[in-house]
ROLOTOR-720778 format. One record per residue: residue in one letter; x, y, z of N, C-alpha, C, CB in turn; residue number from 1. Coordinates in nm, 3 decimals, decimal comma, m for minus. Glycine has a CB too. Layout:
ROLOTOR-720778
 residuo   neast  nnorth     nup  caeast canorth    caup   ceast  cnorth     cup  cbeast cbnorth    cbup num
       A       X       Y       Z       X       Y       Z       X       Y       Z       X       Y       Z NUM
...
end
This chain:
ROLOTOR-720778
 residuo   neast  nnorth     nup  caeast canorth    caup   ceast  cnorth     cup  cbeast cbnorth    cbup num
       X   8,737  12,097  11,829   8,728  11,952  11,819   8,645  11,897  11,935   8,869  11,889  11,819   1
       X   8,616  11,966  12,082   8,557  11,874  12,204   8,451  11,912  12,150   8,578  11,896  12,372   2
       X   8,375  11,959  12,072   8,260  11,982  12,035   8,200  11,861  11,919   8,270  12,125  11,987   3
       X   8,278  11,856  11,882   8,280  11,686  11,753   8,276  11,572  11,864   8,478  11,649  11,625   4
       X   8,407  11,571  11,934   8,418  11,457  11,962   8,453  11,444  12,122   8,508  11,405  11,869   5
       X   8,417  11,396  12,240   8,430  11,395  12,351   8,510  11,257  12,414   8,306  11,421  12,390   6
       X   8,513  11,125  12,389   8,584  11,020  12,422   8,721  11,046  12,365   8,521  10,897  12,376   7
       X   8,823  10,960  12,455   8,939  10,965  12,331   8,898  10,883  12,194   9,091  10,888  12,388   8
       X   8,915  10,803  12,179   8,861  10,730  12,102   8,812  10,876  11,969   8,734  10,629  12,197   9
       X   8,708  10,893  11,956   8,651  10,970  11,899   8,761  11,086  11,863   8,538  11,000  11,974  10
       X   8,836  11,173  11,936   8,938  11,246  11,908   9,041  11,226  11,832   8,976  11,269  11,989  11
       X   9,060  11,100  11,858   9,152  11,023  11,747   9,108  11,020  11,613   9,170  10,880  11,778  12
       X   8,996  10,967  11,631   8,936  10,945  11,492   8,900  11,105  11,423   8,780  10,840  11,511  13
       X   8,884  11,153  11,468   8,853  11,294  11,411   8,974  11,370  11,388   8,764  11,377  11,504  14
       X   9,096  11,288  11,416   9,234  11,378  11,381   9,256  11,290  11,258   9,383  11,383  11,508  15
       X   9,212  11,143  11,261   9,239  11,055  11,142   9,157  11,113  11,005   9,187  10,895  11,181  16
       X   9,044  11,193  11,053   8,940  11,224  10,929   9,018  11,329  10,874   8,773  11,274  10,967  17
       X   9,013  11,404  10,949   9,104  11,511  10,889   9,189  11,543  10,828   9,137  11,552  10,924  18
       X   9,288  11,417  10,857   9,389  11,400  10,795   9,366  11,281  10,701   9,493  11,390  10,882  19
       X   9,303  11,259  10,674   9,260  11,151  10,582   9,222  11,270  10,475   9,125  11,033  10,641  20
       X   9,054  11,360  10,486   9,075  11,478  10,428   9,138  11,576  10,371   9,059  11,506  10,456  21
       X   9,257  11,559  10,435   9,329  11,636  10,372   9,451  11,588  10,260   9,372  11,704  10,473  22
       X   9,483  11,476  10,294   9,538  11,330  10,249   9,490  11,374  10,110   9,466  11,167  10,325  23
       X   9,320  11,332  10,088   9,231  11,339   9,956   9,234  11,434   9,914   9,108  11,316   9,952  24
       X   9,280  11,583   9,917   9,261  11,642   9,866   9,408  11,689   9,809   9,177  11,699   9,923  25
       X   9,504  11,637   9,897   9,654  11,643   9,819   9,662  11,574   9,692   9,771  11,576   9,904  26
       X   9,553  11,487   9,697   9,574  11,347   9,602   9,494  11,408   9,473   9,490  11,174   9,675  27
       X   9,392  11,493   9,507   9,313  11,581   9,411   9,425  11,614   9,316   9,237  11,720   9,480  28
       X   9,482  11,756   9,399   9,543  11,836   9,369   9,652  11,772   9,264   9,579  11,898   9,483  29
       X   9,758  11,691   9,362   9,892  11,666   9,290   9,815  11,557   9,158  10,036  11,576   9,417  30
       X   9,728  11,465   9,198   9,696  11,395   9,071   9,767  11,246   9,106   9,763  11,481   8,922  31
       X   9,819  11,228   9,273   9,885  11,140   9,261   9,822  11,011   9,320   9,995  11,178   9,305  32
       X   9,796  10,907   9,317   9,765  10,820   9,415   9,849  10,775   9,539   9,740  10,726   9,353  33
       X   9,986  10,756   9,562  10,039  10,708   9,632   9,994  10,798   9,756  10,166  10,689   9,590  34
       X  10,026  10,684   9,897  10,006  10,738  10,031  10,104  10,847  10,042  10,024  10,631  10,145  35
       X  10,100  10,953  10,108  10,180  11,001  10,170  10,295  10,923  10,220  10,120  11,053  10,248  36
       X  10,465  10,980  10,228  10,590  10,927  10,260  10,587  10,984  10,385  10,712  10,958  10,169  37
       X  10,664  10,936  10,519  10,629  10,924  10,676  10,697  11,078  10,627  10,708  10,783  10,818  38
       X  10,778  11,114  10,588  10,829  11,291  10,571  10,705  11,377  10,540  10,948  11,324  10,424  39
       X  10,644  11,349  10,458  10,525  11,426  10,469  10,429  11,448  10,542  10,478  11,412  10,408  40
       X  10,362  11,274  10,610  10,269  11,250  10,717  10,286  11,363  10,845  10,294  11,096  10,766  41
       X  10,462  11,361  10,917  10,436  11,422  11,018  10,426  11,592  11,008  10,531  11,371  11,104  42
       X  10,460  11,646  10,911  10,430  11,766  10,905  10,319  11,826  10,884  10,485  11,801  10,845  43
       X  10,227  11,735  10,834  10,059  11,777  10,794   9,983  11,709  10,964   9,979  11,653  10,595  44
       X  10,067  11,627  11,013   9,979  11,603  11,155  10,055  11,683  11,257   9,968  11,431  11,210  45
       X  10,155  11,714  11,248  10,186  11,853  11,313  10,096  11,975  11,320  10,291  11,902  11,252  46
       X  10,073  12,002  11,222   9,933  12,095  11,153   9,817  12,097  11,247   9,865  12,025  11,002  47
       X   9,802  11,972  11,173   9,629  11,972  11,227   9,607  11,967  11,373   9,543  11,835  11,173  48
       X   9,690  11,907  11,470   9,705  11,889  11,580   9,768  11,990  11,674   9,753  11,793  11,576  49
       X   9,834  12,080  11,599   9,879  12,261  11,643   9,735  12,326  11,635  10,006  12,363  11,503  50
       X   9,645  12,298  11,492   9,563  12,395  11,482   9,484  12,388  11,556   9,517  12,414  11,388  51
       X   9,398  12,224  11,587   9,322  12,150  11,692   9,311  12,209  11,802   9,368  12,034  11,724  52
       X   9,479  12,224  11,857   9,475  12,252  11,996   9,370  12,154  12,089   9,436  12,404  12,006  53
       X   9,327  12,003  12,075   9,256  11,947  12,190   9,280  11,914  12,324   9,225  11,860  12,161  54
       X   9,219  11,939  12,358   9,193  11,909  12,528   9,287  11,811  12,592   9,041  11,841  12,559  55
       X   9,364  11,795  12,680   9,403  11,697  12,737   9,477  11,595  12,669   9,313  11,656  12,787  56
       X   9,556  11,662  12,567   9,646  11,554  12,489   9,687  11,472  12,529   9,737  11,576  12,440  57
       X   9,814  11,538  12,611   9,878  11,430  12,639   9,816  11,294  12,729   9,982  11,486  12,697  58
       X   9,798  11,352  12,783   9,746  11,222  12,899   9,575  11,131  12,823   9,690  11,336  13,105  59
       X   9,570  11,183  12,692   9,492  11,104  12,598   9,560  11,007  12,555   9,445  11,168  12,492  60
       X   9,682  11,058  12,501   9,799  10,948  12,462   9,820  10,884  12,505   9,896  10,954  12,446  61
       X   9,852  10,903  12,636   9,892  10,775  12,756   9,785  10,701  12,771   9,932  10,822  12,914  62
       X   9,624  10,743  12,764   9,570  10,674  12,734   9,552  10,607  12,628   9,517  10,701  12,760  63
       X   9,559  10,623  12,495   9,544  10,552  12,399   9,645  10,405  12,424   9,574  10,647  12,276  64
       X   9,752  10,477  12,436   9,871  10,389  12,480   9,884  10,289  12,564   9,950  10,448  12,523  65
       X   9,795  10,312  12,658   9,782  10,200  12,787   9,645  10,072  12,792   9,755  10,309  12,938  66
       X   9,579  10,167  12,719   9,414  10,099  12,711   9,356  10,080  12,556   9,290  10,216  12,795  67
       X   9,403  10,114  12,455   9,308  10,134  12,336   9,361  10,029  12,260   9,307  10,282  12,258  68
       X   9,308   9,935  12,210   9,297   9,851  12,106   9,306   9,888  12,022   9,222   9,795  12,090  69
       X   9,491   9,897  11,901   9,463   9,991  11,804   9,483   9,867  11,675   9,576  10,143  11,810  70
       X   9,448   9,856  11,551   9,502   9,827  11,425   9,650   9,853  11,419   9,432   9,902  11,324  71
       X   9,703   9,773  11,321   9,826   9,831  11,322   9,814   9,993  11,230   9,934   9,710  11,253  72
       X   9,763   9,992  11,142   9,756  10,121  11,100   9,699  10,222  11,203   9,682  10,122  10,981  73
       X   9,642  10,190  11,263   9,648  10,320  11,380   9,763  10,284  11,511   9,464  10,340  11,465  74
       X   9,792  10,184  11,536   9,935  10,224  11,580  10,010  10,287  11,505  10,010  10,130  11,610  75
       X  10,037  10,255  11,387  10,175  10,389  11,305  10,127  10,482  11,309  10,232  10,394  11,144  76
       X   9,969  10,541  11,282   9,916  10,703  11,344   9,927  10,721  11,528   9,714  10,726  11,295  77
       X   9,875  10,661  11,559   9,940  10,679  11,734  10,103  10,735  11,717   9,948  10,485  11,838  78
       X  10,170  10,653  11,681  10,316  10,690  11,675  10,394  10,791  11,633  10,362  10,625  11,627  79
       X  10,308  10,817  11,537  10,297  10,976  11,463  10,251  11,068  11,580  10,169  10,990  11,321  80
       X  10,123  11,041  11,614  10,121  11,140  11,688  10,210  11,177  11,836  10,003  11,136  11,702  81
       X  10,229  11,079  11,872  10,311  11,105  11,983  10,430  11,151  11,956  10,327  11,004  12,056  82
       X  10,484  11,152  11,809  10,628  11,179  11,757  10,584  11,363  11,765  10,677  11,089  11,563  83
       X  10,451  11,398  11,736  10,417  11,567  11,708  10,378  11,609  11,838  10,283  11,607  11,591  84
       X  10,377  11,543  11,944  10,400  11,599  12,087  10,532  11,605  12,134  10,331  11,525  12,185  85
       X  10,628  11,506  12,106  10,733  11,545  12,132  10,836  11,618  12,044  10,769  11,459  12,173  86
       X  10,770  11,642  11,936  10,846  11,788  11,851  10,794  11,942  11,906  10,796  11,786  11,660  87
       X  10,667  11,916  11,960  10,601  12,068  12,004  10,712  12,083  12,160  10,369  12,057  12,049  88
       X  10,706  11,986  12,234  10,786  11,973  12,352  10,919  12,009  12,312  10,782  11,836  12,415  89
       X  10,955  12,026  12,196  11,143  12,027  12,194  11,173  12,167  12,142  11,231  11,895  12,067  90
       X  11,022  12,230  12,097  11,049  12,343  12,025  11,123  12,461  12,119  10,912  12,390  11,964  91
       X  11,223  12,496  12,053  11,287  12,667  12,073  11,313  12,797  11,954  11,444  12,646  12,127  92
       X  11,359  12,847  12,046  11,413  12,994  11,952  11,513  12,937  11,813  11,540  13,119  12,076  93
       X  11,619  12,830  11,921  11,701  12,798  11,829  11,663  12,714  11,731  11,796  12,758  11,878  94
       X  11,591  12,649  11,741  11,544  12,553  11,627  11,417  12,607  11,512  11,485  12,416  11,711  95
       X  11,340  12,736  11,567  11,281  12,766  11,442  11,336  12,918  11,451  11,105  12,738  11,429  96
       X  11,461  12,938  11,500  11,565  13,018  11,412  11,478  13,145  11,454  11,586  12,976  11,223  97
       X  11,454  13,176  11,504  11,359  13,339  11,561  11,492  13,387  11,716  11,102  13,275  11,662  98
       X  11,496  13,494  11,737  11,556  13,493  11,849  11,413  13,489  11,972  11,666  13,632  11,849  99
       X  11,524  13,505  12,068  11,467  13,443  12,201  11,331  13,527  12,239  11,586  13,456  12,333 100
       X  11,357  13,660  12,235  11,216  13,759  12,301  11,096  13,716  12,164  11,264  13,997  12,308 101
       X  11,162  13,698  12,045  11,011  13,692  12,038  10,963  13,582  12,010  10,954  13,771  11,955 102
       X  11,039  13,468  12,054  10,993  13,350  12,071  10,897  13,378  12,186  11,102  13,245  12,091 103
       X  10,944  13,377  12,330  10,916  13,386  12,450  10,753  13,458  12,402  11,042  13,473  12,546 104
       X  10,736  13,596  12,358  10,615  13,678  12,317  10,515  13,586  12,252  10,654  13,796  12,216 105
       X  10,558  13,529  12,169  10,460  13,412  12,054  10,443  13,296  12,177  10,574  13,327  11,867 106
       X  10,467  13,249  12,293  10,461  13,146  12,327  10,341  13,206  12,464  10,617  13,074  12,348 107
       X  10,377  13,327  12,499  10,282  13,382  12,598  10,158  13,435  12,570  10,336  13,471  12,659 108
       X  10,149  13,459  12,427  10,011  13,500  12,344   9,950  13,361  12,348  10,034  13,564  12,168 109
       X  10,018  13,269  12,256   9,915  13,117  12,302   9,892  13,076  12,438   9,979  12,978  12,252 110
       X   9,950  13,076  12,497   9,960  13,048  12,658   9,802  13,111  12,716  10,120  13,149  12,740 111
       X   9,782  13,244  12,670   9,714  13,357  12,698   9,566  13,305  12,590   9,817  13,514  12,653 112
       X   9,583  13,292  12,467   9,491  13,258  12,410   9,421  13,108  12,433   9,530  13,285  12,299 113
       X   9,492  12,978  12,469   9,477  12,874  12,521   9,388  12,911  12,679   9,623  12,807  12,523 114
       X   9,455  12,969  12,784   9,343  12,996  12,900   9,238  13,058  12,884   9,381  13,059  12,999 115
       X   9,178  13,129  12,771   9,073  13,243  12,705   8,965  13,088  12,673   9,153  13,369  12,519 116
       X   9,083  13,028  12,608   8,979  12,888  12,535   8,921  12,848  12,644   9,057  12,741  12,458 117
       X   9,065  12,785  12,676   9,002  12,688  12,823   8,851  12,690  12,923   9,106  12,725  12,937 118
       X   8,862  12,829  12,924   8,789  12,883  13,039   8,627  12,896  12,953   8,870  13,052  13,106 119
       X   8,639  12,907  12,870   8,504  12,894  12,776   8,403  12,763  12,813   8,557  12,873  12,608 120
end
């Protein structure tokens, strides 16, 4: 994604396309028009924003949050998203039901694959 998009601003919007994208193509598929129900929204921006992995999230947020002039429809996506930082923050063994070592293993491979990125 820092390759698309470098401002926050821009990062945002490129998590909105995406998920807008992908939005359209649920709508393909199922045949349905209606928006997505907030049960659905956060699990597909969970997604995209796990897969993303961008730069400096959080403290993007706080920026969005402190400085960005949003619509109200991108406040309820702001809100979303900050709701899928603090589900990644709460995650454990016990809650996606794996025991502990190989939670801990899966969390030190990203850890490991994230500084590989980073350093790029």
């Amino acid at each position: 994604m820092e390759e698309i998009a470098q401002s926050v601003s821009e990062k945002l919007n490129c998590i909105k396309e995406i998920y807008n994208n992908i939005n359209q193509a649920i709508h393909f598929i199922t045949g349905k028009k209606d928006d997505l129900s907030s049960e659905d929204q956060l699990p597909l921006l969970n997604y995209i924003i796990i897969q993303a992995h961008p730069k400096r999230y959080i403290s993007n947020i706080h920026y969005l949050k402190c400085f960005f002039d949003t619509s109200t429809q991108d406040n309820v996506f702001l809100t979303n998203i900050i709701s899928v930082r603090d589900l990644v923050n709460s995650l454990s063994a016990e809650k996606l039901n794996i025991n502990q070592e190989e939670f801990d293993k899966n969390v030190n491979e990203k850890k490991e694959k994230y500084k590989i990125k980073m350093d790029d």
